[in-house]
MARLO-423928 format. One record per residue (C-alpha): residue in one letter; x, y, z; residue number from 1. Coordinates in Angstrom, 2 decimals, always signed. Layout:
residues N
<rec rest="a" east="X" north="Y" up="Z" nr="NUM"/>
...
//
This chain:
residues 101
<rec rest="x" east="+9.05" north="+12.19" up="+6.46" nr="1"/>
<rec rest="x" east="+7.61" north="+10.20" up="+9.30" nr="2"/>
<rec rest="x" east="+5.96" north="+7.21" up="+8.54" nr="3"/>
<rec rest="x" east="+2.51" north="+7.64" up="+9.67" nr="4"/>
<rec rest="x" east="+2.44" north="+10.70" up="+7.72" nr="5"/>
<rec rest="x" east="+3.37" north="+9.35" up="+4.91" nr="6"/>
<rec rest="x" east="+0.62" north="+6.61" up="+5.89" nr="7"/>
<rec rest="x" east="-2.25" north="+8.88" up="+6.64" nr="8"/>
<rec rest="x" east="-1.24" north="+10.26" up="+3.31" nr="9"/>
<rec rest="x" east="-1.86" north="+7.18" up="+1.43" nr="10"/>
<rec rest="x" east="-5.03" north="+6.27" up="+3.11" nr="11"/>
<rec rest="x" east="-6.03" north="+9.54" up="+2.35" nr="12"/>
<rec rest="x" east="-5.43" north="+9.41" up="-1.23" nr="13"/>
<rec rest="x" east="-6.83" north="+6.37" up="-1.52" nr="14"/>
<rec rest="x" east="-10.07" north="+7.22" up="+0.28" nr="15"/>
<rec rest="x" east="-10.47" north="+10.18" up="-2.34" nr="16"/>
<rec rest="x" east="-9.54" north="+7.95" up="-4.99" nr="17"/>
<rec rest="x" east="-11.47" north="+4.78" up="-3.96" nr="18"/>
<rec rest="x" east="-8.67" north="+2.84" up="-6.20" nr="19"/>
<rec rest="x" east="-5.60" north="+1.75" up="-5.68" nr="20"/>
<rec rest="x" east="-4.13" north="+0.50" up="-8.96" nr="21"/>
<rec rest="x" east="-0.90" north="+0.68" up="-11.12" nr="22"/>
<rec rest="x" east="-1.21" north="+0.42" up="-14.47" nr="23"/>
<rec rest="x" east="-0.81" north="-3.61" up="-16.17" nr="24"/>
<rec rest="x" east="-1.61" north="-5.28" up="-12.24" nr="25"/>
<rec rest="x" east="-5.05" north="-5.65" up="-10.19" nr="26"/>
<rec rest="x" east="-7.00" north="-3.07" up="-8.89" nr="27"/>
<rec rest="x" east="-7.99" north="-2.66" up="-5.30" nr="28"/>
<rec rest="x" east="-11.04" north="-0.53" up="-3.91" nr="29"/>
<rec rest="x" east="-11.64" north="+1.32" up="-0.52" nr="30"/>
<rec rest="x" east="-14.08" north="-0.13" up="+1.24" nr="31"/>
<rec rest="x" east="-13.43" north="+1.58" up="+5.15" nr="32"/>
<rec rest="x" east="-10.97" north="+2.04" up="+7.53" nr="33"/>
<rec rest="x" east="-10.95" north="+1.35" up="+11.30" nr="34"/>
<rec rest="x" east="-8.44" north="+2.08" up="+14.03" nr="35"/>
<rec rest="x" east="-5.78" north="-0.32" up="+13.21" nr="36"/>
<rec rest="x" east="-6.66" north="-1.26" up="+9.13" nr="37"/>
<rec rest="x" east="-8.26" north="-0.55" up="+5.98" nr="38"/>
<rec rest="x" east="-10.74" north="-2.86" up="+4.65" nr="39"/>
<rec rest="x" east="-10.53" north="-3.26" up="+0.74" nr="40"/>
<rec rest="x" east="-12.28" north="-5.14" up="-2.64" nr="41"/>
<rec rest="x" east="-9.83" north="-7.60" up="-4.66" nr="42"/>
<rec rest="x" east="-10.45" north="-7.40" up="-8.18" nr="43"/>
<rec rest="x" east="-11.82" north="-10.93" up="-9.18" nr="44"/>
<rec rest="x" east="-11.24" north="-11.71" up="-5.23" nr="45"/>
<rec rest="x" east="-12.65" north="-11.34" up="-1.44" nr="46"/>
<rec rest="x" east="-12.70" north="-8.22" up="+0.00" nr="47"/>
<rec rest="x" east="-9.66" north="-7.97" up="+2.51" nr="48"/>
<rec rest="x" east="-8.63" north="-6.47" up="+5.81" nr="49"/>
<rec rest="x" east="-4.55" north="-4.75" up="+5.51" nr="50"/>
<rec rest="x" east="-2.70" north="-3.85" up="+8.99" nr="51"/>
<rec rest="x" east="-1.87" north="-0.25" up="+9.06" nr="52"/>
<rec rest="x" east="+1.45" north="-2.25" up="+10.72" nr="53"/>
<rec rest="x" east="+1.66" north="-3.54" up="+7.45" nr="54"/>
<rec rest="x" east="+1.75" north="-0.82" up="+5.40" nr="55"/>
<rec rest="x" east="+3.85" north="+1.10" up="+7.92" nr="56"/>
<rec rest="x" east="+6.74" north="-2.02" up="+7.10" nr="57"/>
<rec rest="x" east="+6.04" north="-0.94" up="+3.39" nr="58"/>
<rec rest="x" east="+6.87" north="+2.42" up="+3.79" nr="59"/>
<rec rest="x" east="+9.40" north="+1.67" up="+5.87" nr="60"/>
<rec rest="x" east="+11.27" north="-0.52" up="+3.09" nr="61"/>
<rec rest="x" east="+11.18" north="+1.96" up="+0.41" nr="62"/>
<rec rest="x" east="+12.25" north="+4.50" up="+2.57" nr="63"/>
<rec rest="x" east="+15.41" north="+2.63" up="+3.42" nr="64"/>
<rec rest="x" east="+15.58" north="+1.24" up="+0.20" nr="65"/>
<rec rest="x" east="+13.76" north="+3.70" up="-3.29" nr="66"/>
<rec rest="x" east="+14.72" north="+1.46" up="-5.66" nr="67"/>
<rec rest="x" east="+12.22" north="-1.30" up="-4.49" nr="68"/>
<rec rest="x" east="+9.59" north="+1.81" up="-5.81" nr="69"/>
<rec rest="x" east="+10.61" north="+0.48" up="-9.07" nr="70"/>
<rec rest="x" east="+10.38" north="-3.30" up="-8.44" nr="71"/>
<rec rest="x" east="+6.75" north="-5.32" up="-8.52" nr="72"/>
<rec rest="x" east="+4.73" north="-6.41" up="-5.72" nr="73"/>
<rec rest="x" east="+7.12" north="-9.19" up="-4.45" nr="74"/>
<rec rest="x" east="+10.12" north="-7.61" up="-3.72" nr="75"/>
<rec rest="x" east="+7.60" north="-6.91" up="-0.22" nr="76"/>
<rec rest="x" east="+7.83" north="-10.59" up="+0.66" nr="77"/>
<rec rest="x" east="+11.26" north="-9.91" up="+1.94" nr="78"/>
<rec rest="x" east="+9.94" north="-7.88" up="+4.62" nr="79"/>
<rec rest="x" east="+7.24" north="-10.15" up="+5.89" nr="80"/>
<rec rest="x" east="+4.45" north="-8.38" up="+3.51" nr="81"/>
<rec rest="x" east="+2.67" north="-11.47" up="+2.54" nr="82"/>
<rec rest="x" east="-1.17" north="-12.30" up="+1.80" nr="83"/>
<rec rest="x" east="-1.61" north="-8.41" up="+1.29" nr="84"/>
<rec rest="x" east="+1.63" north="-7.47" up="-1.11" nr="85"/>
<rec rest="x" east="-0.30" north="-6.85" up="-3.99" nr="86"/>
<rec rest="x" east="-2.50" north="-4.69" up="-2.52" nr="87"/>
<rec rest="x" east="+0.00" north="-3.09" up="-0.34" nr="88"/>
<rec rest="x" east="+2.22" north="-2.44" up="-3.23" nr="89"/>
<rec rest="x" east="-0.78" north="-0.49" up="-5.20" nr="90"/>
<rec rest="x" east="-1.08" north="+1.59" up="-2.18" nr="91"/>
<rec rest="x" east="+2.69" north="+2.61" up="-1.70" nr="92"/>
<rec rest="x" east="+2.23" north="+3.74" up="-5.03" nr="93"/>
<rec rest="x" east="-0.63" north="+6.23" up="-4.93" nr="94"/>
<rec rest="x" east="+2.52" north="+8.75" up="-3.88" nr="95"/>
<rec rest="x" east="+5.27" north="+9.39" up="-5.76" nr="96"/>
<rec rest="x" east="+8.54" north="+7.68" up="-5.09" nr="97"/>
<rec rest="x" east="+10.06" north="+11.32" up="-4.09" nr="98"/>
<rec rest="x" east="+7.60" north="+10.67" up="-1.05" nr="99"/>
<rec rest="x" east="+9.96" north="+8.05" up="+0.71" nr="100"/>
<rec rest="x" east="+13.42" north="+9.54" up="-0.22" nr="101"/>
//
């Protein structure tokens, strides 16, 4: 599946949701989107603006590579997801990993 659809999928989910969490790890919580990002709370932290670019590289990773579904927040780093991989990460996972095979 193309990976804006997949993106506007997420962003979608997580709108109706208004958290982005997996279980034992932070949560997150929608604040708004714009054009380009989505602006979101930290729990116990600032609120923060992630790239739709970003997420895109996210999406992009696991669908070259499902087995980093299974992995924590970090295996993102090796992508250039950093500041926002937490975050990211909780997002990726408000669809199933059957999403990005």
């Amino acid at each position: 599946m193309d990976s804006k659809i997949l993106l506007g999928k997420i962003l979608q989910r997580f709108f109706d949701k208004k958290v982005a969490q997996v279980e034992g790890y932070n949560s997150f919580g929608y604040l708004k989107e714009t054009n380009q990002a989505v602006r979101l709370t930290r729990e116990g932290g600032a609120d923060t603006v992630v790239p739709f670019k970003k997420i895109i590289k996210g999406i992009e990773a696991y669908k070259a590579n499902p087995q980093l579904y299974d992995e924590g927040p970090s295996a993102l780093r090796q992508f250039g997801i950093t500041h926002v991989t937490s975050p990211i990460w909780a997002m990726l996972h408000l669809l199933d990993k059957n999403n990005y095979l």
